[in-house]
SEVEXLO-258078 format. One record per residue (C-alpha): z, y, x. Coordinates in steps of 0.5 Angstrom, whole numbers, padded with zeros to 4 digits, always signed. Example, Ala and Ser with C-alpha at 12.3 -4.5 7.8 and 13.67 -1.06 7.14 Angstrom:
<rs>
+0016-0009+0025
+0014-0002+0027
</rs>
This chain:
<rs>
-0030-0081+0261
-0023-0083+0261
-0019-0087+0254
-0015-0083+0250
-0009-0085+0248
-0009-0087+0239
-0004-0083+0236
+0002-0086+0233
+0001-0089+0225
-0006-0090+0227
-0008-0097+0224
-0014-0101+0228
-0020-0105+0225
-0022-0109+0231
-0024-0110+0237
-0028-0105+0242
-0033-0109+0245
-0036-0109+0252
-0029-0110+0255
-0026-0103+0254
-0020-0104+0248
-0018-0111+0247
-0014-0112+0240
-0008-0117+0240
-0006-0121+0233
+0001-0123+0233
+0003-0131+0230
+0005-0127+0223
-0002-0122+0223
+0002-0116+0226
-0003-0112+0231
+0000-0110+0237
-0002-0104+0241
-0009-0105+0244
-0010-0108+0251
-0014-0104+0256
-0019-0107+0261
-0019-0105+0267
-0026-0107+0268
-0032-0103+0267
-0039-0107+0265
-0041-0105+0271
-0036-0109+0275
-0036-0114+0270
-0045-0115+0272
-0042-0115+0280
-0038-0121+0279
-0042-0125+0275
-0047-0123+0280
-0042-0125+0286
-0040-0132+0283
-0048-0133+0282
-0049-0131+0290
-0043-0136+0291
-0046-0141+0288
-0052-0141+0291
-0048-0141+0299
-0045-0146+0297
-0051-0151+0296
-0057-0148+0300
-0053-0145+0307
-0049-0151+0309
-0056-0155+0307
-0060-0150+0312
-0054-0151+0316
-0054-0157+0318
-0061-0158+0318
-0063-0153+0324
-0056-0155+0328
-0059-0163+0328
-0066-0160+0329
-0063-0156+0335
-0059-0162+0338
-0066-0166+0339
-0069-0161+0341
-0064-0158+0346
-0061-0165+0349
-0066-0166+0354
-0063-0160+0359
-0057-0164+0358
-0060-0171+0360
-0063-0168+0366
-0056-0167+0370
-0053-0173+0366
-0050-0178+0370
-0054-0175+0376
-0048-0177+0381
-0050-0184+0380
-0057-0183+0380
-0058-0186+0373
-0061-0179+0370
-0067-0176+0367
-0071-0174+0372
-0070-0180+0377
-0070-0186+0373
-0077-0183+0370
-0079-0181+0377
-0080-0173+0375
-0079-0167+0379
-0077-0161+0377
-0084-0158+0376
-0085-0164+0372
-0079-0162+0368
-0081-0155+0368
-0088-0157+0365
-0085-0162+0359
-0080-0156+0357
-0086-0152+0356
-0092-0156+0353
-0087-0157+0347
-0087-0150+0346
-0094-0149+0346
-0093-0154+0340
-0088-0150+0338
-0092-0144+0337
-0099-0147+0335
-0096-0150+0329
-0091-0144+0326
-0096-0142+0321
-0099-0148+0319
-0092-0151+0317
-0090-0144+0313
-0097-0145+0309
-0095-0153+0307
-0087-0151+0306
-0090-0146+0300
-0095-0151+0298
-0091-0158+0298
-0084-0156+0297
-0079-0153+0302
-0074-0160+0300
-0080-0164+0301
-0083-0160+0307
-0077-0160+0311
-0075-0168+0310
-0081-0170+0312
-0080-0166+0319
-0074-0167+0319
-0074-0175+0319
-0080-0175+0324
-0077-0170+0329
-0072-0175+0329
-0075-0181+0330
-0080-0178+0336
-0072-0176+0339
-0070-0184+0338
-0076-0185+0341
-0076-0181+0348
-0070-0185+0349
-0075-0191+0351
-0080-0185+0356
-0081-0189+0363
-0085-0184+0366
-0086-0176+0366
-0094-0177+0362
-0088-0180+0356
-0084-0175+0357
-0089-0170+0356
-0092-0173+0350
-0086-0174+0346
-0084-0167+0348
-0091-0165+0345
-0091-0169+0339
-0083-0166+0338
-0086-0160+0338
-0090-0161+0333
-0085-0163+0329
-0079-0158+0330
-0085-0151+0329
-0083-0150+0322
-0076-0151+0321
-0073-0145+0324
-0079-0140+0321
-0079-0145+0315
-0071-0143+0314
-0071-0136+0315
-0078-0136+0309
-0074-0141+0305
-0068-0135+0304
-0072-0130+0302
-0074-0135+0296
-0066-0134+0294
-0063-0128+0297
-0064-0120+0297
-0065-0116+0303
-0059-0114+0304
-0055-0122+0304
-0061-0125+0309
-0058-0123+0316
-0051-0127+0314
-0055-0132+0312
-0060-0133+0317
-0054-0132+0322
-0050-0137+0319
-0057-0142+0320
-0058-0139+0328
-0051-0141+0328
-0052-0147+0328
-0056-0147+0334
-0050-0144+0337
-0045-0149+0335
-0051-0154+0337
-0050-0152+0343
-0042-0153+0344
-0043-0160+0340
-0049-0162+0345
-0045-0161+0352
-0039-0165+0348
-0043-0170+0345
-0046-0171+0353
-0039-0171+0357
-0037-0176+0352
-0044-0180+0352
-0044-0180+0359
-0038-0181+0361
-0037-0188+0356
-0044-0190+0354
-0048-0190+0361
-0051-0198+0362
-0048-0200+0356
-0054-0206+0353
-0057-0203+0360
-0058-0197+0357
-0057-0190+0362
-0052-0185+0358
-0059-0181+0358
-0062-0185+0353
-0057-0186+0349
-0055-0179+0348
-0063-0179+0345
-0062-0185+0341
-0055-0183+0338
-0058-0175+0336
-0064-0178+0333
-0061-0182+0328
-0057-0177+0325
-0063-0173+0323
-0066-0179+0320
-0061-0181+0315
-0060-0174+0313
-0067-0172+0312
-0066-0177+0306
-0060-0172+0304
-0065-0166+0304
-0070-0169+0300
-0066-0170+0294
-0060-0164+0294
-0065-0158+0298
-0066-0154+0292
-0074-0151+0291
-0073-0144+0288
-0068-0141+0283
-0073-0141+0277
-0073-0150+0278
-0067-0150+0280
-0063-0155+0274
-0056-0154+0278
-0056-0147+0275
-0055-0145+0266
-0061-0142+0264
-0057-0134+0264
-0055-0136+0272
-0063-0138+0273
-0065-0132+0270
-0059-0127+0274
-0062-0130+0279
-0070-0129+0278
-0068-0122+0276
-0064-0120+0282
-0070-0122+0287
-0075-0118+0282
-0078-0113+0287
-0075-0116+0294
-0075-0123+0294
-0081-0129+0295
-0083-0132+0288
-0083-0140+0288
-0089-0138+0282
-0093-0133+0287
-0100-0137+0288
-0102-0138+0295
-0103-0133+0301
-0111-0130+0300
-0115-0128+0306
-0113-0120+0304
-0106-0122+0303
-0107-0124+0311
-0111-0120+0313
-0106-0114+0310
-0100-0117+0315
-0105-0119+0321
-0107-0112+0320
-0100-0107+0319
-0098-0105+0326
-0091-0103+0325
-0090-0111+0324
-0093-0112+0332
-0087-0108+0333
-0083-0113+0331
-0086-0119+0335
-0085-0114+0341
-0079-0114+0340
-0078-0122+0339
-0080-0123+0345
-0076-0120+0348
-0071-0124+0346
-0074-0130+0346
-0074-0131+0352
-0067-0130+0354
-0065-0135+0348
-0069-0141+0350
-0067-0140+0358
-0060-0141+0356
-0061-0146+0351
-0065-0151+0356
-0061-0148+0362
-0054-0146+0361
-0053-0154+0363
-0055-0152+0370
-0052-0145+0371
-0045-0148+0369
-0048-0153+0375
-0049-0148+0380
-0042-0145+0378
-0039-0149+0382
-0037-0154+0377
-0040-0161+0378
-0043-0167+0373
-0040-0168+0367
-0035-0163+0368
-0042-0158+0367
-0044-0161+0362
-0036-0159+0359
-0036-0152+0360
-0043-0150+0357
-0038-0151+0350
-0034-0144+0351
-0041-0139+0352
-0044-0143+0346
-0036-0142+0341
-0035-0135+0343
-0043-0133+0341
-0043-0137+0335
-0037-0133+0331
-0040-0126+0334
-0046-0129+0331
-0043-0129+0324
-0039-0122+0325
-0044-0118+0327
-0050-0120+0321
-0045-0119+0316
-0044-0112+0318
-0050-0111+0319
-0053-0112+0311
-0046-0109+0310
-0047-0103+0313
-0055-0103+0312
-0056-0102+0320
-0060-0109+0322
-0064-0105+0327
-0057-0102+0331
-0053-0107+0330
-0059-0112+0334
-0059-0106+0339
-0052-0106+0341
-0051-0113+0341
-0058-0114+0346
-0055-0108+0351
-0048-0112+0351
-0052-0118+0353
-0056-0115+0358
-0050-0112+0361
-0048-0119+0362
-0055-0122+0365
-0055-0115+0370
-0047-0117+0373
-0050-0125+0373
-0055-0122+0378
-0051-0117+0383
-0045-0122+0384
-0045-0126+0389
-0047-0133+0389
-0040-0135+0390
-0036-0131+0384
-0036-0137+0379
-0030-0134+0375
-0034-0128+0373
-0040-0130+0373
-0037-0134+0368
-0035-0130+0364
-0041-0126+0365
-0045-0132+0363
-0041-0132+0355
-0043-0124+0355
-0049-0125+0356
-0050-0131+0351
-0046-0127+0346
-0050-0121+0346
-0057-0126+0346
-0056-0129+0340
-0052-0126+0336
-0057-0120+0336
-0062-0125+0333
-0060-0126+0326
-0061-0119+0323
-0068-0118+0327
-0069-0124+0323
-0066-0121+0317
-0069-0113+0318
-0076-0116+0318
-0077-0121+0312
-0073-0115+0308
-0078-0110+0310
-0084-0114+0307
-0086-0114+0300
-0091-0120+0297
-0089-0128+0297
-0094-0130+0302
-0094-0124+0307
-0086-0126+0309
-0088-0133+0310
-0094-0130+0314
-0090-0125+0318
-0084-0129+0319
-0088-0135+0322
-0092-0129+0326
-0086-0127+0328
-0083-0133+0331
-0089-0138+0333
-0094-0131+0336
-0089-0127+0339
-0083-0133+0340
-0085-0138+0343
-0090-0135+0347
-0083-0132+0350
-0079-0139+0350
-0084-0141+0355
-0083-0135+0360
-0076-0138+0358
-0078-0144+0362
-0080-0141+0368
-0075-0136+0370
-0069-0140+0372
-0072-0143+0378
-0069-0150+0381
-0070-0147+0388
-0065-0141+0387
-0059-0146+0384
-0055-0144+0390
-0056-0136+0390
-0054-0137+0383
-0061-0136+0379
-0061-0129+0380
-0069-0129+0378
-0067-0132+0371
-0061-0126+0371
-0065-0121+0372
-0071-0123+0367
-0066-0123+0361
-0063-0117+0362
-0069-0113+0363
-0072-0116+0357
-0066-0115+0353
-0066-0108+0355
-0073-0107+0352
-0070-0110+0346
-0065-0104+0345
-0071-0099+0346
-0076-0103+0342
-0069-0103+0336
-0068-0096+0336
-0076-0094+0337
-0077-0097+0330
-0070-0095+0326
-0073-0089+0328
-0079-0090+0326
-0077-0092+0319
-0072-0086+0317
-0078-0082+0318
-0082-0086+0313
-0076-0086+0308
-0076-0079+0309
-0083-0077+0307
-0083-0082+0302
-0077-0078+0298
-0080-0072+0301
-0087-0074+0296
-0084-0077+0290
-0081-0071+0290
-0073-0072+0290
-0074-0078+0287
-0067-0082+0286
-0067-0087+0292
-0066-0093+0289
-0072-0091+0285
-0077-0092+0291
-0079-0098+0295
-0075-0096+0302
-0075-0099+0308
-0068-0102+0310
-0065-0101+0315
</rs>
């Protein structure tokens, strides 16, 4: 309803709340003609609701951030330590005296920790606290990382590496839990990809940080550049784990940085699509519900099929830049534009997809793109190292990046508190690290000089699965929301608990 004008010599008593007509009082008790507000108590509602949300972000995004990239520095370092100083025989593998296959088995015993501990550490982050939780893994997985500076043997290696395992299992799945306690559906895919990002740029700042370890640090105090890349990714995880547990912040209800109307906003906003810090534990029936509800499995089928790709390139990538004709160091350098180029991908394309409400397209698209990248990496010739290259940056781009809204699609589509707990753990430890571990064994060691073209058509098979398995269930979930609408009889949509898409 539009505003009409008053007519002339009318007099005004007052205000008209609610932002629509504002009376000015002049210095000498004169009023002057009402000032219209362009503003409606809707926009008004979306702005205090938009500075709430940035409030939010600027406390818990950068935290989460910045504890899974350290969380991934250690845990990704030792593809780097590997090639490390290799020309002077000071790397991992020979100063330890490991062989490849060794190598190949400490790579998977941490992901078969990985994948025992996902659901336990998600039951304790609800129980004991997310801040408390997440300091606690972080300073032991930081300490553990110190400590693999000091292996001597492949026994040591391996059982540094299962013990790490351990430690890092509820820390990616703690975090995507941990966002749902703050977001809705619709804000969670940016979110967690700014998190998973991190992995990203992890990777970028890990080859950095190895160039430059290696190349001024090795036999300092006796050292080789290996162990000190160990010594010095570790430690920073243990001082910041003191950070996490006084400054990460539990849930909105207890959160005392917020005015209680700010704390109520944000309880209300997440009433019927968010965790609840208040919610009781999980039940038997509240796991048997989730162990039971198949269209879930559709999920995890379909984050194995990108759990594969992302752990090969995060413990290869070092030695597929090595096998593209750059040497030591300068392998270590050039794993730095792959991971960039996919870290700002990463980020445009979650926040698309909660923009347009297209998790499940998006995640399609972007594993197709990666796929194609892995299928030219496998039909080239071994010798073209600039576009294998460039394929490997698509590849990777494509791998990540459809990550975030698969992360983002699930938890947004589950009701109850400990179900997303439950279901996010299934979705990373049951179905991902089993994944990551197949990850381990396709690029093998032998095939260096023909390129990897095993490890190349593994991924791009797998991502192309992950495309069908998207669209299988964006298909699947229109035709839910339809007979749900159908049933209630037109009901308005926003009346009704749809899936997202």
């Amino acid at each position: 309803m539009g505003i009409q004008e008053p007519a002339v010599g009318n007099s005004w008593d007052g205000d008209i709340e609610n932002g629509v007509l504002k009376e000015a009082r002049l210095s000498d008790g004169q009023s002057s003609p009402p000032m219209m507000s362009t503003a409606s108590p809707q926009q008004d509602q979306a702005d205090v609701e938009k500075a709430l949300v940035w409030k939010k972000d600027k406390r818990i995004v950068p935290l989460s951030a910045a504890i899974y990239f350290l969380c991934y520095l250690d845990r990704s370092n030792i593809g780097n330590a590997k090639i490390l100083n290799q020309s002077t025989g000071n790397d991992l593998l020979t100063e330890t005296g490991m062989t490849g296959h060794q190598f190949t088995i400490a790579l998977m015993i941490f992901l078969v920790a990985y994948g025992l501990f996902e659901v336990p550490s998600n039951i304790l982050l609800k129980k004991l606290r997310p801040s408390r939780w997440l300091a606690f893994l972080m300073f032991s997985w930081g300490a553990i990382t110190v400590g693999l500076g000091g292996a001597q043997n492949y026994a040591t290696v391996t059982a540094v590496r299962f013990i790490l395992g351990v430690a890092e299992a509820g820390v990616f799945p703690g975090l995507v839990y941990y966002l749902t306690f703050w977001y809705r559906a619709d804000e969670r895919s940016v979110r967690v990809s700014f998190v998973l990002a991190s992995a990203t740029l992890a990777g970028a700042f890990g080859g950095a940080i190895a160039y430059g370890v290696g190349h001024g640090m090795n036999q300092v105090q006796g050292l080789s550049a290996w162990r000190w890349l160990f010594i010095i990714e570790g430690i920073p995880s243990c001082l910041s784990a003191v950070l996490v547990w006084f400054f990460l912040p539990d849930y909105p209800e207890t959160a005392n940085w917020l005015t209680a109307e700010e704390r109520a906003l944000a309880v209300r906003r997440l009433a019927l699509e968010g965790s609840k810090g208040s919610d009781k534990s999980m039940t038997w029936q509240d796991a048997k519900a989730t162990l039971t509800d198949w269209r879930l499995w559709g999920h995890y089928v379909v984050y194995f099929g990108i759990s594969t790709p992302f752990s090969s390139l995060s413990l290869f990538t070092p030695s597929i830049t090595a096998g593209l004709g750059y040497k030591d160091l300068e392998a270590q350098l050039m794993t730095v534009p792959p991971y960039a180029v996919a870290y700002v991908i990463s980020i445009l394309t979650a926040w698309s997809a909660d923009r347009f409400n297209s998790r499940g397209l998006h995640s399609a698209a972007l594993a197709t793109v990666g796929a194609c990248g892995f299928l030219a990496s496998a039909v080239l010739p071994p010798d073209a190292y600039l576009p294998r290259y460039g394929c490997l940056i698509v590849a990777a781009t494509g791998a990540f990046s459809c990550i975030p809204p698969l992360l983002g699609w699930l938890s947004s589509n589950i009701a109850s508190t400990s179900a997303v707990g439950l279901a996010i753990a299934l979705n990373i430890g049951l179905a991902g690290a089993p994944g990551q571990i197949a990850g381990v064994w396709i690029y093998k060691a032998v095939e260096a000089k023909n390129g990897y073209p095993t490890g190349h058509w593994v991924n791009a098979a797998l991502l192309f699965m992950v495309s069908v398995g998207c669209g299988m269930l964006r298909v699947y979930y229109g035709w839910r929301n339809r007979k749900v609408i159908r049933e209630a009889g037109g009901a308005v949509a926003e009346s009704l608990r749809l899936f997202k898409y």
